[in-house]
N, CA, C and O of each residue as an XYZ file, in Angstrom:
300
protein
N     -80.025    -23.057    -60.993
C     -79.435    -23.483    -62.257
C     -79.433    -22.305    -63.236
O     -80.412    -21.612    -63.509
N     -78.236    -22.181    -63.707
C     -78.126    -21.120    -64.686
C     -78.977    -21.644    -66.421
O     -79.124    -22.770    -66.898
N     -79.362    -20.336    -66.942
C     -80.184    -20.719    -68.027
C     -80.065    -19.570    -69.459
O     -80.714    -18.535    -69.612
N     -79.162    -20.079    -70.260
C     -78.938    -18.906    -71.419
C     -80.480    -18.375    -71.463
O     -81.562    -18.913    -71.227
N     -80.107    -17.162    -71.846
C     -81.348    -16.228    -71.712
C     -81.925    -15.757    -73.014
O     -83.025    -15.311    -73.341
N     -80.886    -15.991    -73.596
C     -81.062    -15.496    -75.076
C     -82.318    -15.686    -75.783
O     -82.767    -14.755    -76.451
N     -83.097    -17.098    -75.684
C     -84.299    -17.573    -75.957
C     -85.260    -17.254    -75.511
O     -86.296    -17.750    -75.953
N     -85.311    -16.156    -74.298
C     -86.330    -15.572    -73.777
C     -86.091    -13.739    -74.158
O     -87.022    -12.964    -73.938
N     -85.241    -13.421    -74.522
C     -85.052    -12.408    -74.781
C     -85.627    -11.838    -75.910
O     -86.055    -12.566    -76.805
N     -85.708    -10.265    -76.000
C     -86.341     -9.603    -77.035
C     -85.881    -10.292    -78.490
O     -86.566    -10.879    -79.327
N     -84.331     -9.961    -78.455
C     -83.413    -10.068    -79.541
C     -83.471    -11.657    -80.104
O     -83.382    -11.960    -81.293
N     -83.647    -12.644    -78.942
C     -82.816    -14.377    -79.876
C     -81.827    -14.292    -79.586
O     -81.181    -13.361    -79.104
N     -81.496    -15.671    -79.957
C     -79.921    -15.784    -80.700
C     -80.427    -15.818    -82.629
O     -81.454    -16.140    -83.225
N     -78.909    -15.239    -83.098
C     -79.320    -15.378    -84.692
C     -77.797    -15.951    -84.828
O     -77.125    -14.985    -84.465
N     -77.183    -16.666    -85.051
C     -76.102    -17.182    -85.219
C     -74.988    -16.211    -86.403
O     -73.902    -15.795    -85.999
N     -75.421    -15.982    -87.719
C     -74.697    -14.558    -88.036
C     -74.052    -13.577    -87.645
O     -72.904    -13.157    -87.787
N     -75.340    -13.144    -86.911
C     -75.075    -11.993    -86.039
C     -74.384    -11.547    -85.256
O     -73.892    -10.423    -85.157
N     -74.254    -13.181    -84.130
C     -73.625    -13.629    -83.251
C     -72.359    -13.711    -83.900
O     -71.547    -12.979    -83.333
N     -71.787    -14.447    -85.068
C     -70.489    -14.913    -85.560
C     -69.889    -13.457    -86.135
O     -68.695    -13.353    -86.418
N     -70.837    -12.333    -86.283
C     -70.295    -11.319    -87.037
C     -70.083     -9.950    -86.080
O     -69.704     -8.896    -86.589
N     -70.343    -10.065    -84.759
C     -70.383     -9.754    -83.689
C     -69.335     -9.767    -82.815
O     -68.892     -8.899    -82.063
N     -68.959    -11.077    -83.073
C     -67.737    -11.830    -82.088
C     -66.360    -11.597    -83.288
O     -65.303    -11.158    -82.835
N     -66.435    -11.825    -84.369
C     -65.346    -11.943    -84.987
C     -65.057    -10.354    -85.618
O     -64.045    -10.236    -86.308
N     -65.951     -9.089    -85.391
C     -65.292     -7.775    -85.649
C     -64.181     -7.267    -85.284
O     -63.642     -7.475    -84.197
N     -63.677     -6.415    -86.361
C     -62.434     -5.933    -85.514
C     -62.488     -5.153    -84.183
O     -61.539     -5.226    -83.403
N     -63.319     -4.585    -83.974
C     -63.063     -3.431    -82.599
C     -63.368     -5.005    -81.394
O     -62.746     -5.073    -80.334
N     -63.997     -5.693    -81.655
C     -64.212     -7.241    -80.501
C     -63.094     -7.056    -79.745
O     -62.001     -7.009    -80.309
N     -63.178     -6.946    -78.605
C     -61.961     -7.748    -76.969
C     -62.347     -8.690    -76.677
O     -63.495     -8.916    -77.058
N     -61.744     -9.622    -75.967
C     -61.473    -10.584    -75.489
C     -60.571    -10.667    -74.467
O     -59.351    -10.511    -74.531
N     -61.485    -11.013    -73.194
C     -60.182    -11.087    -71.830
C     -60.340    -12.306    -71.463
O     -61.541    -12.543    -71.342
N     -59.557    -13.372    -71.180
C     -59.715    -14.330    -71.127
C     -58.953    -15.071    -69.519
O     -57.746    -14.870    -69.390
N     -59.508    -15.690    -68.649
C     -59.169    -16.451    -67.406
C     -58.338    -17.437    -67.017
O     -58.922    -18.502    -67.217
N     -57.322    -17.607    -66.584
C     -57.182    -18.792    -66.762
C     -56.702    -18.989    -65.285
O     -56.356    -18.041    -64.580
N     -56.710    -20.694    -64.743
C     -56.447    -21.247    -63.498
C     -55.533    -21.753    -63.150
O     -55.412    -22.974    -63.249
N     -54.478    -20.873    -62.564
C     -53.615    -21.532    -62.463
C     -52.931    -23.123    -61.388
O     -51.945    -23.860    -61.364
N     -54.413    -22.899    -60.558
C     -54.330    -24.284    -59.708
C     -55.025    -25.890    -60.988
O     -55.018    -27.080    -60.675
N     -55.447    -25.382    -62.134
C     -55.779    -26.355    -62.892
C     -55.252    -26.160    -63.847
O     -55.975    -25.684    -64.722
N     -53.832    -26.386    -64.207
C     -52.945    -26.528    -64.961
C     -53.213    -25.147    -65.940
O     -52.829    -25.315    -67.097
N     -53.523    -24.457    -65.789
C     -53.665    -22.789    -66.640
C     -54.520    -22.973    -67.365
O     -54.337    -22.467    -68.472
N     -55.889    -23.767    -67.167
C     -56.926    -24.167    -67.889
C     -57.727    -22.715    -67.958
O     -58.069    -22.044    -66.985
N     -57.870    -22.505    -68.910
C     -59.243    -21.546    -68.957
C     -60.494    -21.751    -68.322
O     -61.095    -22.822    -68.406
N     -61.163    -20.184    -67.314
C     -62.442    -21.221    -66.382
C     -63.249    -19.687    -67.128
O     -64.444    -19.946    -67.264
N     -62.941    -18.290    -67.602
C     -63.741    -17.472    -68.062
C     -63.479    -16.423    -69.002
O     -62.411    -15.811    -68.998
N     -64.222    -16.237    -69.646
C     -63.958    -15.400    -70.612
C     -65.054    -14.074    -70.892
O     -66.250    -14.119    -70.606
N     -64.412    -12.993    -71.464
C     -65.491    -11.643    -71.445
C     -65.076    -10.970    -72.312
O     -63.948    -10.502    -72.465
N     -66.447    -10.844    -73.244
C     -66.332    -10.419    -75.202
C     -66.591     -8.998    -74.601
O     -67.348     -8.936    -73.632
N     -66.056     -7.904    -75.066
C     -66.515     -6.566    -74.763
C     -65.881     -5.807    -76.237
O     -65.504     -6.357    -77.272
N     -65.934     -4.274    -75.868
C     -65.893     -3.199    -77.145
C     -66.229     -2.209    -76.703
O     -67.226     -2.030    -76.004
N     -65.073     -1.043    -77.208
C     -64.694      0.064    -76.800
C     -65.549      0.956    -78.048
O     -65.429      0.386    -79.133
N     -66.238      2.010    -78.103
C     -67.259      2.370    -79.052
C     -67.453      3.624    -78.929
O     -67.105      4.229    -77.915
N     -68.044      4.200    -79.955
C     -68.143      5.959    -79.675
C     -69.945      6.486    -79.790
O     -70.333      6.786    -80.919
N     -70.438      6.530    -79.221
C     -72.142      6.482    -79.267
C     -72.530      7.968    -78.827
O     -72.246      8.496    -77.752
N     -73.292      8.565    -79.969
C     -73.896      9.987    -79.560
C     -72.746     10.886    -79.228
O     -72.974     11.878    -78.536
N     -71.744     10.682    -79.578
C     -70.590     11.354    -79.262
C     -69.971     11.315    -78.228
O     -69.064     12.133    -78.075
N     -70.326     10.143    -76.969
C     -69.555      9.458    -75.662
C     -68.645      8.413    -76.032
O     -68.538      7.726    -77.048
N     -68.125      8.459    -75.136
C     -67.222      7.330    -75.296
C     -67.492      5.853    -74.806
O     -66.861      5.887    -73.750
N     -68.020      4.572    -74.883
C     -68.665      4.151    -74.302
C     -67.872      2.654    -73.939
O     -66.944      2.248    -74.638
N     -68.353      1.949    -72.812
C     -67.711      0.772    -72.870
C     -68.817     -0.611    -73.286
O     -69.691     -0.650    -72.421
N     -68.991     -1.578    -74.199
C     -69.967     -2.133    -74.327
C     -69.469     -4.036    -73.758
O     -68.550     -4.718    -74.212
N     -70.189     -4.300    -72.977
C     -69.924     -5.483    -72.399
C     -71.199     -6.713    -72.713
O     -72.278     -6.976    -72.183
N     -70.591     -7.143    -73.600
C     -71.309     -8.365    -74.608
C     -71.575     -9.329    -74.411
O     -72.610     -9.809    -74.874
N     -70.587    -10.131    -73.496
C     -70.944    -11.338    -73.538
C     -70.039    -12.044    -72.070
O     -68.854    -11.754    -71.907
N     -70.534    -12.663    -71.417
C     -69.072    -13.345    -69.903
C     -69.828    -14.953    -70.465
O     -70.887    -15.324    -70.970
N     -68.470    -15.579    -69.984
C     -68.786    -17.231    -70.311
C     -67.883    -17.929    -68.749
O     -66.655    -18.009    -68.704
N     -68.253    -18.103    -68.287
C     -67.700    -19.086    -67.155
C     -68.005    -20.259    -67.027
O     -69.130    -20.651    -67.336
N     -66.857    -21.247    -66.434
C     -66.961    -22.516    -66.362
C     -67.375    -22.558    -64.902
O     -66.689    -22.172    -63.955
N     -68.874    -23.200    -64.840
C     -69.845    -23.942    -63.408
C     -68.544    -24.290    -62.462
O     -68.954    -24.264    -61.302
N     -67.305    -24.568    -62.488
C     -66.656    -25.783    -62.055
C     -66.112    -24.615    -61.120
O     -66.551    -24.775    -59.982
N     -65.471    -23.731    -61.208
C     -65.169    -21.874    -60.623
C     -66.066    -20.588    -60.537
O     -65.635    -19.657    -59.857
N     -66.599    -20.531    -60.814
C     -68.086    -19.478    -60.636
C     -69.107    -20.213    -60.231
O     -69.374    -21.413    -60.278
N     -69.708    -19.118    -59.762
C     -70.807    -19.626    -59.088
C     -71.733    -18.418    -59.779
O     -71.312    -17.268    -59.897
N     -72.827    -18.775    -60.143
C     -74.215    -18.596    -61.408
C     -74.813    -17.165    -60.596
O     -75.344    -17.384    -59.507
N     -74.781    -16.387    -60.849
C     -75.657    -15.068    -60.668
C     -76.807    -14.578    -60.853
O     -77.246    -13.550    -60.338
N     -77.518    -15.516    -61.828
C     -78.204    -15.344    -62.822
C     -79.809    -16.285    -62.389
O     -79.901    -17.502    -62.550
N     -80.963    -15.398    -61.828
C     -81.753    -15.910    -60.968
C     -82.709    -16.875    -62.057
O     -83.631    -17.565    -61.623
């Protein structure tokens, strides 16, 4: 069984943070959709393109999948 982790993690969740995080401008969004279930959305992946120490970096934030098409990775 998959289990948000966030609550065991260093960081939390802080809901702000989170809302001010997700709604920045540099934020991506790639989003899934199924086309055997009427083009329903089954995943989605928050990421951001960033410049750190003077690299160029790729930062990968957040994946959300629907149980119903993925299968849980996450021990």
């Amino acid at each position: 069984m998959c289990v948000l982790r966030y609550a065991m993690s260093e960081w939390g969740w802080n809901d702000k943070e989170k809302h001010a995080e997700m709604s920045d401008p540099h934020a991506w969004y790639l989003l899934a959709h199924d086309q055997d279930r009427d083009n329903q959305p089954v995943a989605a992946v928050h990421f951001r393109f960033d410049i750190d120490n003077d690299d160029e970096v790729l930062y990968w934030c957040v994946m959300l999948c629907n149980v119903a098409v993925c299968e849980c990775v996450v021990p």
